[in-house]
PyMOL Python script that loads the backbone (N, CA, C, O; Angstrom):
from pymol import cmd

cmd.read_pdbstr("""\
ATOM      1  N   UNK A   1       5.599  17.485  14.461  1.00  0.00           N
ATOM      2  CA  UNK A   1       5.296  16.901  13.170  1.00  0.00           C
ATOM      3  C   UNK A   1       4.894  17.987  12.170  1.00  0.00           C
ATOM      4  O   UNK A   1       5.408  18.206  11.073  1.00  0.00           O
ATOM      5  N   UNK A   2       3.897  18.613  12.746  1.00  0.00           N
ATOM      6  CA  UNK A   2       3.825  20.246  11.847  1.00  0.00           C
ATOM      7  C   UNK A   2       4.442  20.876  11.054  1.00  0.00           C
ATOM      8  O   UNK A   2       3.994  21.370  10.019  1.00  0.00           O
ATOM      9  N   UNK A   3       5.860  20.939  11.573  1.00  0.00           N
ATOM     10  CA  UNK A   3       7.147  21.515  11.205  1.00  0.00           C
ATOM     11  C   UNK A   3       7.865  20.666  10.413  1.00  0.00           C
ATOM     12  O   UNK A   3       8.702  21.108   9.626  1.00  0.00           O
ATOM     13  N   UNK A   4       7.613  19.366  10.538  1.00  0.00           N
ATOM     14  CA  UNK A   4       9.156  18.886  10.412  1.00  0.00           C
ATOM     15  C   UNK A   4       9.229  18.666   8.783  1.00  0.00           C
ATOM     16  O   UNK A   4      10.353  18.509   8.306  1.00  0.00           O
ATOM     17  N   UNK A   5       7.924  18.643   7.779  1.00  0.00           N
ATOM     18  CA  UNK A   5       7.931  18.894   6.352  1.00  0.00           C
ATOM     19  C   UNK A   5       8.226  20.184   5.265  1.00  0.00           C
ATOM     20  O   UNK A   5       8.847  20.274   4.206  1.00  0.00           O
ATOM     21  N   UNK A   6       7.581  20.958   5.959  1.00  0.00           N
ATOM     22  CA  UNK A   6       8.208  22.619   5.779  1.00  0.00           C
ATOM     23  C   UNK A   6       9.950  23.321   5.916  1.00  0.00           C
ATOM     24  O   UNK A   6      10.454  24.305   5.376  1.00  0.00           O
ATOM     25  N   UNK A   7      10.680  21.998   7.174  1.00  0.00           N
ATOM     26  CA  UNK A   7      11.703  22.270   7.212  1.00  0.00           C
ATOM     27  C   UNK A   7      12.462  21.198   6.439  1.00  0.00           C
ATOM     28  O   UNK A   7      13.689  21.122   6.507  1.00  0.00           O
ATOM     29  N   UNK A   8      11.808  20.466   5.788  1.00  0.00           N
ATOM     30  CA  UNK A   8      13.122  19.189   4.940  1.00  0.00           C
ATOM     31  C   UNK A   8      12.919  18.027   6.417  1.00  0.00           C
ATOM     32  O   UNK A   8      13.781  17.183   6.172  1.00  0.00           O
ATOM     33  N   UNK A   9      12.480  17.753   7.278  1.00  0.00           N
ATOM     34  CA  UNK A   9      12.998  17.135   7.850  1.00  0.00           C
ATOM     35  C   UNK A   9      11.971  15.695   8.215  1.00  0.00           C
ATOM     36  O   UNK A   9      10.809  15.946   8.533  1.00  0.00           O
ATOM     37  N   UNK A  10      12.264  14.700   8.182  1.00  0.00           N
ATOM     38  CA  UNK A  10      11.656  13.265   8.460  1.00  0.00           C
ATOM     39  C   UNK A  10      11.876  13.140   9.561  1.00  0.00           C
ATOM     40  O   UNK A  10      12.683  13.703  10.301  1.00  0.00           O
ATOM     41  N   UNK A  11      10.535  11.731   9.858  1.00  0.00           N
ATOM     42  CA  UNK A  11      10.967  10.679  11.115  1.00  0.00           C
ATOM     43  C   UNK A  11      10.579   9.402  10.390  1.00  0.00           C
ATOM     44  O   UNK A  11       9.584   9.324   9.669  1.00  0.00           O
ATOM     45  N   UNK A  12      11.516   8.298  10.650  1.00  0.00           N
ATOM     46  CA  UNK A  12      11.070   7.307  10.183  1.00  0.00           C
ATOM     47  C   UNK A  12      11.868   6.139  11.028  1.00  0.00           C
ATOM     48  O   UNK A  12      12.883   6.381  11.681  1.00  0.00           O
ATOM     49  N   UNK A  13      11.167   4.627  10.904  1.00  0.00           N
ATOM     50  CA  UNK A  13      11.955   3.826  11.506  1.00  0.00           C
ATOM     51  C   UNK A  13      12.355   2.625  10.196  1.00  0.00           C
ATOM     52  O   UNK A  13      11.888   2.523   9.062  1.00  0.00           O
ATOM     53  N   UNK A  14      13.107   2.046  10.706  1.00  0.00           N
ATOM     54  CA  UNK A  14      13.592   0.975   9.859  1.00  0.00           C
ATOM     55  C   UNK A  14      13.698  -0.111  10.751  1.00  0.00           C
ATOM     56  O   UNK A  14      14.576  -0.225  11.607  1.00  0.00           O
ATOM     57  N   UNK A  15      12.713  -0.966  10.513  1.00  0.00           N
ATOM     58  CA  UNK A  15      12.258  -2.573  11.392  1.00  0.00           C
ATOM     59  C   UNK A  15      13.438  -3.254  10.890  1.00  0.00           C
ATOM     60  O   UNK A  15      13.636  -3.206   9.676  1.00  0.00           O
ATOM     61  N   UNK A  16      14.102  -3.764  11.496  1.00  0.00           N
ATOM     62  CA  UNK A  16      14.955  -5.460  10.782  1.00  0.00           C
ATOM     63  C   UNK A  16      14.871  -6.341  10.794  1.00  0.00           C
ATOM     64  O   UNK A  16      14.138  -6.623  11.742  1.00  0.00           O
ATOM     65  N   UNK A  17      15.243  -7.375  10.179  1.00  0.00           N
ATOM     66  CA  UNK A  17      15.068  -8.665  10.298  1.00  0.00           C
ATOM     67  C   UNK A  17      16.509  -9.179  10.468  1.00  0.00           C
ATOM     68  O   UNK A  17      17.501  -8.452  10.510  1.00  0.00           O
ATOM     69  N   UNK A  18      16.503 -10.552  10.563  1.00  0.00           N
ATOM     70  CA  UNK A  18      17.729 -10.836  10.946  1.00  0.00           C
ATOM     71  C   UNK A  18      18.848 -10.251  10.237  1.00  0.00           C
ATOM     72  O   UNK A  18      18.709 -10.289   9.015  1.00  0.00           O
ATOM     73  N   UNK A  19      20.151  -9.604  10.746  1.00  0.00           N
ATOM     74  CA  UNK A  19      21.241  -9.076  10.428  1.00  0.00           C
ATOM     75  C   UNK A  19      22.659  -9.673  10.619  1.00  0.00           C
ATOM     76  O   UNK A  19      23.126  -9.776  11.753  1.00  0.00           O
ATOM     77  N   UNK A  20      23.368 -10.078   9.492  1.00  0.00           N
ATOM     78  CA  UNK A  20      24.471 -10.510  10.301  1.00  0.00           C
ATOM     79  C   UNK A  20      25.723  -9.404  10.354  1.00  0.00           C
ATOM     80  O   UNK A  20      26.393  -8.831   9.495  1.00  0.00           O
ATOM     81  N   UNK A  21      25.699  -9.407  11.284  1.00  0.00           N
ATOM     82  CA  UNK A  21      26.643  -8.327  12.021  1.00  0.00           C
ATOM     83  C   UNK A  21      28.047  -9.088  12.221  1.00  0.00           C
ATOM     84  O   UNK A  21      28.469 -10.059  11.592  1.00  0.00           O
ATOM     85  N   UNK A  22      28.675  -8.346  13.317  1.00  0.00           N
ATOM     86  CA  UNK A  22      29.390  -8.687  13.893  1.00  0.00           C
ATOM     87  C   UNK A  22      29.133  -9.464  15.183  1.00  0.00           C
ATOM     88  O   UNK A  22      29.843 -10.396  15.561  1.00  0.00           O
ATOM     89  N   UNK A  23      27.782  -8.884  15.993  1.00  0.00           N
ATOM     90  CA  UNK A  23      26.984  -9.877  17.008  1.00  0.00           C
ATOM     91  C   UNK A  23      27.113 -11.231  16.847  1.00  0.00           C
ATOM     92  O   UNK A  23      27.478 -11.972  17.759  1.00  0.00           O
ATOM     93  N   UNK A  24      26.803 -11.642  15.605  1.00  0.00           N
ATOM     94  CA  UNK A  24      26.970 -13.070  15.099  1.00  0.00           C
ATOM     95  C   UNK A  24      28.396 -13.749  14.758  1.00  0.00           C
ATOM     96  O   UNK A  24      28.682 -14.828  14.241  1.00  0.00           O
ATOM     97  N   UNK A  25      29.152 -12.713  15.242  1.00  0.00           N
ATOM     98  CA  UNK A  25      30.391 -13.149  14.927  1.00  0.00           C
ATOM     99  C   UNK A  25      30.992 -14.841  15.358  1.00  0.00           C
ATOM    100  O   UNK A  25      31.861 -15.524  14.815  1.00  0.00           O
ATOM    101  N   UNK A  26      30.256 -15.075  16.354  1.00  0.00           N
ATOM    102  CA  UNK A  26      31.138 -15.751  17.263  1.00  0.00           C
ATOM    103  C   UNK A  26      30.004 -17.266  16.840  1.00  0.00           C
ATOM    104  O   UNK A  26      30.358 -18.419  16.595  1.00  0.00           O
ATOM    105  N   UNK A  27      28.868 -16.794  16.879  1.00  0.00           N
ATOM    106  CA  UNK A  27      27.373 -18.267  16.355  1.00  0.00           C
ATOM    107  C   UNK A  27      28.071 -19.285  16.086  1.00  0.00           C
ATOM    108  O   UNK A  27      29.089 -19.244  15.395  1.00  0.00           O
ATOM    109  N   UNK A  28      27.608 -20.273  16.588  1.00  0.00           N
ATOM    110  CA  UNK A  28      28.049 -21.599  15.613  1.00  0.00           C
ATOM    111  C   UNK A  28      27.605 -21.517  14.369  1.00  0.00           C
ATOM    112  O   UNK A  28      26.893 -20.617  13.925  1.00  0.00           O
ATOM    113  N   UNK A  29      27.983 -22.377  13.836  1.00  0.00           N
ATOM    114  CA  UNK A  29      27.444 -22.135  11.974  1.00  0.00           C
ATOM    115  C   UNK A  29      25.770 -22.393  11.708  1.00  0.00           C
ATOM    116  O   UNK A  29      25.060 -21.706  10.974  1.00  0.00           O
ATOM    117  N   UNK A  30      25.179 -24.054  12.834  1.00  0.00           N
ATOM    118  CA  UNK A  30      23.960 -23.637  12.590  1.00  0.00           C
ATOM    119  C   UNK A  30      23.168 -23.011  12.868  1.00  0.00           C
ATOM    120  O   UNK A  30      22.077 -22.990  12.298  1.00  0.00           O
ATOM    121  N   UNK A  31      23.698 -21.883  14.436  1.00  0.00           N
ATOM    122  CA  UNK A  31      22.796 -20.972  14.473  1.00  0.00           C
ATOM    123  C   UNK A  31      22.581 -19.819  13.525  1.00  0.00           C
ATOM    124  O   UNK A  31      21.699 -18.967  13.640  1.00  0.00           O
ATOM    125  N   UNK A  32      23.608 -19.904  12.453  1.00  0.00           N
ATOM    126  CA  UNK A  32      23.367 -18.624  11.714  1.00  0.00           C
ATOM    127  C   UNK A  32      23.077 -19.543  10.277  1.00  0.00           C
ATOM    128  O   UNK A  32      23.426 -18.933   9.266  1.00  0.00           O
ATOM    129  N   UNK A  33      22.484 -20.933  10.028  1.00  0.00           N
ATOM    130  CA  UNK A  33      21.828 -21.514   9.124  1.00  0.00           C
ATOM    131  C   UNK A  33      20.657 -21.784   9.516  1.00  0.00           C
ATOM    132  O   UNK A  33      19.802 -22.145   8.708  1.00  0.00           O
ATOM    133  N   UNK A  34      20.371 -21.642  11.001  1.00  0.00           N
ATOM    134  CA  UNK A  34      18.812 -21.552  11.225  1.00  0.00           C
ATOM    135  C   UNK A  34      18.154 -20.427  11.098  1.00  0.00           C
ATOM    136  O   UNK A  34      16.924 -20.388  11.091  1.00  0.00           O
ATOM    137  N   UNK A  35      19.072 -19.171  10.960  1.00  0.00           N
ATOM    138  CA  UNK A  35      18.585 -18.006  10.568  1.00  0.00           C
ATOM    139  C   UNK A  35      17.999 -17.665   9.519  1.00  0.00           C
ATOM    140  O   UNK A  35      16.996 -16.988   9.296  1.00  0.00           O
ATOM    141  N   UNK A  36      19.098 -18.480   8.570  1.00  0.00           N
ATOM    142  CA  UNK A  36      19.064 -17.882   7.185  1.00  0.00           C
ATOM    143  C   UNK A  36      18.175 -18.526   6.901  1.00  0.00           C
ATOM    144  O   UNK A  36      17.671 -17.945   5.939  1.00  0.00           O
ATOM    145  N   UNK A  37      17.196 -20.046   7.275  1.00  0.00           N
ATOM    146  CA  UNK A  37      16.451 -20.331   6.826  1.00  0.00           C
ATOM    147  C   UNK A  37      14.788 -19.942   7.387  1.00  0.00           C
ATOM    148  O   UNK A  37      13.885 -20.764   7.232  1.00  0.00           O
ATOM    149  N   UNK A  38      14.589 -18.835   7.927  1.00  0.00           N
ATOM    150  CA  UNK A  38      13.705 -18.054   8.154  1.00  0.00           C
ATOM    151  C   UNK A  38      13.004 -17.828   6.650  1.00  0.00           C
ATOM    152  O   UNK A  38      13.488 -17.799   5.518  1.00  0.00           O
ATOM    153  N   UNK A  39      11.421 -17.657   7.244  1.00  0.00           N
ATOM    154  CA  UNK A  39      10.913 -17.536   5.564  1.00  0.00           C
ATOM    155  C   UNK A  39      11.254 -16.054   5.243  1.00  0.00           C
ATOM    156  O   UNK A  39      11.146 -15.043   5.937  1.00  0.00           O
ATOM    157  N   UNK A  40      11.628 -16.213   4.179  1.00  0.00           N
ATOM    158  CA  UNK A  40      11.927 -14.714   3.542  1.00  0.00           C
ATOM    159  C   UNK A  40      12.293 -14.633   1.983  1.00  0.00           C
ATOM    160  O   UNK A  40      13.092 -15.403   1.451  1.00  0.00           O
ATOM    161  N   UNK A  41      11.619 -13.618   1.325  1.00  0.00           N
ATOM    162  CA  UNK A  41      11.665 -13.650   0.366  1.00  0.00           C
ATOM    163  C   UNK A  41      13.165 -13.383  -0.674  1.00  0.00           C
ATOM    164  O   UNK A  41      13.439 -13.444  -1.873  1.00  0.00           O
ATOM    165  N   UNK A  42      13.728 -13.128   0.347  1.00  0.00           N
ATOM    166  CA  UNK A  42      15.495 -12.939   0.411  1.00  0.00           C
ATOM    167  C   UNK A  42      16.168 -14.670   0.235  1.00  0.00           C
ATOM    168  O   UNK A  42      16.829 -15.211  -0.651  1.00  0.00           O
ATOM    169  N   UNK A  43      15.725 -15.049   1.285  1.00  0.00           N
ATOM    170  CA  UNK A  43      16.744 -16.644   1.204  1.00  0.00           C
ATOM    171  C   UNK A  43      18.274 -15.980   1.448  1.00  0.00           C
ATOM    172  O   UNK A  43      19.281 -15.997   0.741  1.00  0.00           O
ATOM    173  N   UNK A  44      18.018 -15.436   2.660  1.00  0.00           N
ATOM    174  CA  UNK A  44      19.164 -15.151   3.152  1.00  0.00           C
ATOM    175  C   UNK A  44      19.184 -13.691   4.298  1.00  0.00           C
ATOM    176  O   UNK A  44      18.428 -12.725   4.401  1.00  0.00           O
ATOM    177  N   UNK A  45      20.116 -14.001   4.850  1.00  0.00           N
ATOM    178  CA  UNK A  45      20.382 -12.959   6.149  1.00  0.00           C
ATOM    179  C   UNK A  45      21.074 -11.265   6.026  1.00  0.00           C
ATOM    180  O   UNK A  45      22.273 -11.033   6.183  1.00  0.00           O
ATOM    181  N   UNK A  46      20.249 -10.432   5.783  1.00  0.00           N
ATOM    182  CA  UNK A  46      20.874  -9.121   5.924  1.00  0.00           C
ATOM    183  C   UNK A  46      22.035  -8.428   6.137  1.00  0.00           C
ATOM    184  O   UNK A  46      22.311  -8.118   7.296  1.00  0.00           O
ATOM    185  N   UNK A  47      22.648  -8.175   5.388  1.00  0.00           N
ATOM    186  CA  UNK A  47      24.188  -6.939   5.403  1.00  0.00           C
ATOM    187  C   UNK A  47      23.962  -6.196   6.122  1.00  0.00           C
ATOM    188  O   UNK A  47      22.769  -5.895   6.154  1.00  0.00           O
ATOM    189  N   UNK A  48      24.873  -5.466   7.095  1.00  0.00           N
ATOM    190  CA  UNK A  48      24.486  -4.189   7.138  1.00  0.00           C
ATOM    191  C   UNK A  48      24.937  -3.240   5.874  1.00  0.00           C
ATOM    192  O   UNK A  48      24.978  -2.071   6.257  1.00  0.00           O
ATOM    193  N   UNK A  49      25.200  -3.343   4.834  1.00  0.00           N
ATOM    194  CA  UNK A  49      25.142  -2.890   3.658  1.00  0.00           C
ATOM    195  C   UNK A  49      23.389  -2.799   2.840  1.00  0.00           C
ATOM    196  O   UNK A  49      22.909  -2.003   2.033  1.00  0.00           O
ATOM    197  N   UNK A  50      23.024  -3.608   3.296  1.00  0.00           N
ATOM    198  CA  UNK A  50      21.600  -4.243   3.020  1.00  0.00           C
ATOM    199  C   UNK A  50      20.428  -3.069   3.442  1.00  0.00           C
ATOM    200  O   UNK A  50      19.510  -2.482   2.869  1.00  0.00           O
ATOM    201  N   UNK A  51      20.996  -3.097   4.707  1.00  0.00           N
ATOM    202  CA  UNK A  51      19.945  -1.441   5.907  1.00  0.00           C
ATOM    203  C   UNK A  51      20.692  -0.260   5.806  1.00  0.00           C
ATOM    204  O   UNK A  51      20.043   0.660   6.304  1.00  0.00           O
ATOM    205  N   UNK A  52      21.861   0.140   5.343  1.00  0.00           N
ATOM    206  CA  UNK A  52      22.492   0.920   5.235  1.00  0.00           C
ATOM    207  C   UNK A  52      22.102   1.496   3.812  1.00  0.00           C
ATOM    208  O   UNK A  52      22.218   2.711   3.647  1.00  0.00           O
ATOM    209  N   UNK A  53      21.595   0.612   2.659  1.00  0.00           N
ATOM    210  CA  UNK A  53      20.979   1.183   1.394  1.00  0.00           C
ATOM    211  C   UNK A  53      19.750   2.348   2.032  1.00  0.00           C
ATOM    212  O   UNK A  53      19.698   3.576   1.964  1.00  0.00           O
ATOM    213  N   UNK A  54      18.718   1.195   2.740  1.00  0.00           N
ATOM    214  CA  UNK A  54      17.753   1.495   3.256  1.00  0.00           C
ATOM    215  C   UNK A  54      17.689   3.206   3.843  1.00  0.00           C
ATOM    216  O   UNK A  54      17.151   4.109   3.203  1.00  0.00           O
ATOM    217  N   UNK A  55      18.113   3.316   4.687  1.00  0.00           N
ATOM    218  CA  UNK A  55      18.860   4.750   5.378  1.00  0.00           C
ATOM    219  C   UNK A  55      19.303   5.677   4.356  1.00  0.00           C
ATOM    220  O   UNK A  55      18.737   6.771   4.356  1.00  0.00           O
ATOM    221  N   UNK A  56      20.351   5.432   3.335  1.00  0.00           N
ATOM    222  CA  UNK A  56      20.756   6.081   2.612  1.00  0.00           C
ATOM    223  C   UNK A  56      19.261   6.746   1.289  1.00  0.00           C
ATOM    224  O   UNK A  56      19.302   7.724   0.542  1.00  0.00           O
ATOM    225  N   UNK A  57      18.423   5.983   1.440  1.00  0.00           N
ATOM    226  CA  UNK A  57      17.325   6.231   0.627  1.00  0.00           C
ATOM    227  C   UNK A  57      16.533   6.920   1.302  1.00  0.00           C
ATOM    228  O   UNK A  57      15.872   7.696   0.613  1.00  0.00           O
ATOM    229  N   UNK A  58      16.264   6.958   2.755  1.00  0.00           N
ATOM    230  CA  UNK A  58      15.528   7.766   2.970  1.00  0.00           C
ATOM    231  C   UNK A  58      16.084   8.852   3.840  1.00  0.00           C
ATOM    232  O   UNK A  58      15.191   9.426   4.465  1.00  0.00           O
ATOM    233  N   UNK A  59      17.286   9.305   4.068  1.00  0.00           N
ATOM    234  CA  UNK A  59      17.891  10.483   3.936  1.00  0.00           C
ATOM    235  C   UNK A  59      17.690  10.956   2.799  1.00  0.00           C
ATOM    236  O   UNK A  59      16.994  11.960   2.948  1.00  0.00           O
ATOM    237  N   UNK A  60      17.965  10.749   1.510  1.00  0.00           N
ATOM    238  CA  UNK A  60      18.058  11.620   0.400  1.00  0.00           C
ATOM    239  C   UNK A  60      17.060  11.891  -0.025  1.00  0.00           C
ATOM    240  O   UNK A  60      16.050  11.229   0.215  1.00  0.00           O
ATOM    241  N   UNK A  61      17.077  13.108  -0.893  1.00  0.00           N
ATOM    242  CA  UNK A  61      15.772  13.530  -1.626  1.00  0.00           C
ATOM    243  C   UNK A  61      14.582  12.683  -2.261  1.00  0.00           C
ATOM    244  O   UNK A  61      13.371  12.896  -2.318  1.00  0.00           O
ATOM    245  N   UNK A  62      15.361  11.677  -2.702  1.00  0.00           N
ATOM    246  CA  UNK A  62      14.284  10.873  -3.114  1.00  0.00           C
ATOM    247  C   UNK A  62      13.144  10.349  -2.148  1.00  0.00           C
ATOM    248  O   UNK A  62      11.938  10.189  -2.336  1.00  0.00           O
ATOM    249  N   UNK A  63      13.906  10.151  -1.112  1.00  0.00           N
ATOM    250  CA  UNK A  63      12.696   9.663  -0.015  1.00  0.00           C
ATOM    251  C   UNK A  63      12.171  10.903   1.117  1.00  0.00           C
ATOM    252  O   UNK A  63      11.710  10.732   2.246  1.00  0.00           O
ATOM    253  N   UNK A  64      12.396  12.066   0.454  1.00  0.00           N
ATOM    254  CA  UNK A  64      11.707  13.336   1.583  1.00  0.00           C
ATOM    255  C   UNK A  64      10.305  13.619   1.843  1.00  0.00           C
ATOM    256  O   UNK A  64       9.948  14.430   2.697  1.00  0.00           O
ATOM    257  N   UNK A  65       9.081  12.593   0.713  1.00  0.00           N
ATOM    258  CA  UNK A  65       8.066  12.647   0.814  1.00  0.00           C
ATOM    259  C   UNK A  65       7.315  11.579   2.043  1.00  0.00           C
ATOM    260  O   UNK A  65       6.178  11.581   2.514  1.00  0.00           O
ATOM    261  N   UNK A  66       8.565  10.662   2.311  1.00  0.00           N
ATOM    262  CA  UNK A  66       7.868   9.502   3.363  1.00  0.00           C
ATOM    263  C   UNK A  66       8.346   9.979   5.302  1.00  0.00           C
ATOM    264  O   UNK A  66       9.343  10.431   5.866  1.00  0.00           O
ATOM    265  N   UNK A  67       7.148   9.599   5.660  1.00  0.00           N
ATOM    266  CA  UNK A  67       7.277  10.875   6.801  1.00  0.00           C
ATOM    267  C   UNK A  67       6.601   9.825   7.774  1.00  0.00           C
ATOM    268  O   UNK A  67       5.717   9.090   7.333  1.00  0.00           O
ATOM    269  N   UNK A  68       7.025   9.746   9.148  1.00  0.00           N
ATOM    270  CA  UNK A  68       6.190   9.047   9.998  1.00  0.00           C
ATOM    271  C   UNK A  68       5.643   7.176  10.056  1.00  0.00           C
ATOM    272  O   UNK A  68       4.703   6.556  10.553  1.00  0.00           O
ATOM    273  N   UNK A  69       6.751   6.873   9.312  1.00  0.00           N
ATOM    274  CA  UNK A  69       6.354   5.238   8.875  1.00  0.00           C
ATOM    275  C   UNK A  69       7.588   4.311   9.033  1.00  0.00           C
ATOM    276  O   UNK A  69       8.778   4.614   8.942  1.00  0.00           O
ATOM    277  N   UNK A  70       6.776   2.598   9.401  1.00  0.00           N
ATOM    278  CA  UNK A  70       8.171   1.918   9.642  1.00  0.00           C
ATOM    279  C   UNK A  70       8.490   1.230   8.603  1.00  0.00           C
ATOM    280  O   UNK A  70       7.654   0.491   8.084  1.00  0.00           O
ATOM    281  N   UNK A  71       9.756   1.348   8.112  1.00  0.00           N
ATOM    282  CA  UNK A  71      10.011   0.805   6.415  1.00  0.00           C
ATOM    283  C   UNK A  71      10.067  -0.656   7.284  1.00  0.00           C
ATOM    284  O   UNK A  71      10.339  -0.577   8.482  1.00  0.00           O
ATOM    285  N   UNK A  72       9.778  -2.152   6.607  1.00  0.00           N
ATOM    286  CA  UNK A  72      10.481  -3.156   6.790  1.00  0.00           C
ATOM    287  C   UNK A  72      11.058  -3.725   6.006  1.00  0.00           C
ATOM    288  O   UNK A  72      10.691  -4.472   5.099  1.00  0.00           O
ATOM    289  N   UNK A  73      12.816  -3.103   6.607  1.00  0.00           N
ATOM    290  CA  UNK A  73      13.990  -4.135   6.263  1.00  0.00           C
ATOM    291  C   UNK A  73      14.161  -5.054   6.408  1.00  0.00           C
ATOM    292  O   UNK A  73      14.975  -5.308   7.296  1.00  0.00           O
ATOM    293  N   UNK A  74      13.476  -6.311   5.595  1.00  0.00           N
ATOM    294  CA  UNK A  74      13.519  -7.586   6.530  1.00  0.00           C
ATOM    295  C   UNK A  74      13.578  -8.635   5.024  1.00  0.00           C
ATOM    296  O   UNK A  74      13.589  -9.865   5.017  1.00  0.00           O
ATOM    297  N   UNK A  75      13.612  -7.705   3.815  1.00  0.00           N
ATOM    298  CA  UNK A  75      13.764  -9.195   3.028  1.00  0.00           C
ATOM    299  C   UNK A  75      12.715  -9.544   2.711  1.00  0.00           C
ATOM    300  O   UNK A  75      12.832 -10.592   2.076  1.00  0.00           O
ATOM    301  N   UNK A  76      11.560  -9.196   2.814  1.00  0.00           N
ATOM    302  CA  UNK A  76       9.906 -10.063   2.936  1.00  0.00           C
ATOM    303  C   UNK A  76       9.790 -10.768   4.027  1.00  0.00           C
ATOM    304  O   UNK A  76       8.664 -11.263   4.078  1.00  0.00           O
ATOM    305  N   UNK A  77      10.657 -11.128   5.220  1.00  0.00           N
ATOM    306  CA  UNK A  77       9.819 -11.889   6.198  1.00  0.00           C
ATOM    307  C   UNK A  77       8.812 -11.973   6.526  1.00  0.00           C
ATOM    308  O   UNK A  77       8.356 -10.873   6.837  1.00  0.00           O
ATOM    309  N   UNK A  78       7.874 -13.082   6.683  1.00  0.00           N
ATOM    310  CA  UNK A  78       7.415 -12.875   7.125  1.00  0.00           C
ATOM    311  C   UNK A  78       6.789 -13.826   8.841  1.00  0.00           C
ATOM    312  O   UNK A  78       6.750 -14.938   9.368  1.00  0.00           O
ATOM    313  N   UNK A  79       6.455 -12.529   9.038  1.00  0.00           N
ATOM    314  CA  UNK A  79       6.629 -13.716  11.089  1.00  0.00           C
ATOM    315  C   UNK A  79       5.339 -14.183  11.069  1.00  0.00           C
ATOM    316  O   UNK A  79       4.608 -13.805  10.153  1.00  0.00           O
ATOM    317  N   UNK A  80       4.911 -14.950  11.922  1.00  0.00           N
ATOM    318  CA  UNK A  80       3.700 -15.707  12.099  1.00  0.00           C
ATOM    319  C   UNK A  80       3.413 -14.949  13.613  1.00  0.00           C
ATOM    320  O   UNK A  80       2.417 -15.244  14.272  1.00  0.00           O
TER     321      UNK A  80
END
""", "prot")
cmd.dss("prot")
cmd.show_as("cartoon", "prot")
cmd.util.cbc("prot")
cmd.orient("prot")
């Protein structure tokens, strides 16, 4: 960890919330309308375009100051 700011370099995680992928390819329709109706401040189910912003932000410069933390990609969910 010492190192890894001096050299440009992060660790970070990115939590998800529900994603529709390709995994979901196959769901019946209401399992992927019981999804979407998860509380979330989204009102709706994740791209991977959606977490792929996510990533792309904290690779780049803009996000080289956040170091050691779990972003949550999740839309606002929130779980009970």
């Amino acid at each position: 960890m010492e190192l890894a700011l001096p050299h440009g370099l992060t660790s970070n995680v990115v939590a998800l919330g529900p994603t529709l992928t390709d995994y979901h390819a196959h769901d019946p329709p209401e399992v992927l309308e019981e999804l979407s109706q998860l509380p979330s401040a989204a009102k709706r189910l994740a791209t991977p375009d959606d977490i792929a912003q996510i990533v792309v932000f904290l690779a780049s410069e803009a996000g080289r100051w956040i170091n050691g933390d779990v972003i949550q990609g999740n839309g606002g969910m929130q779980f009970s």
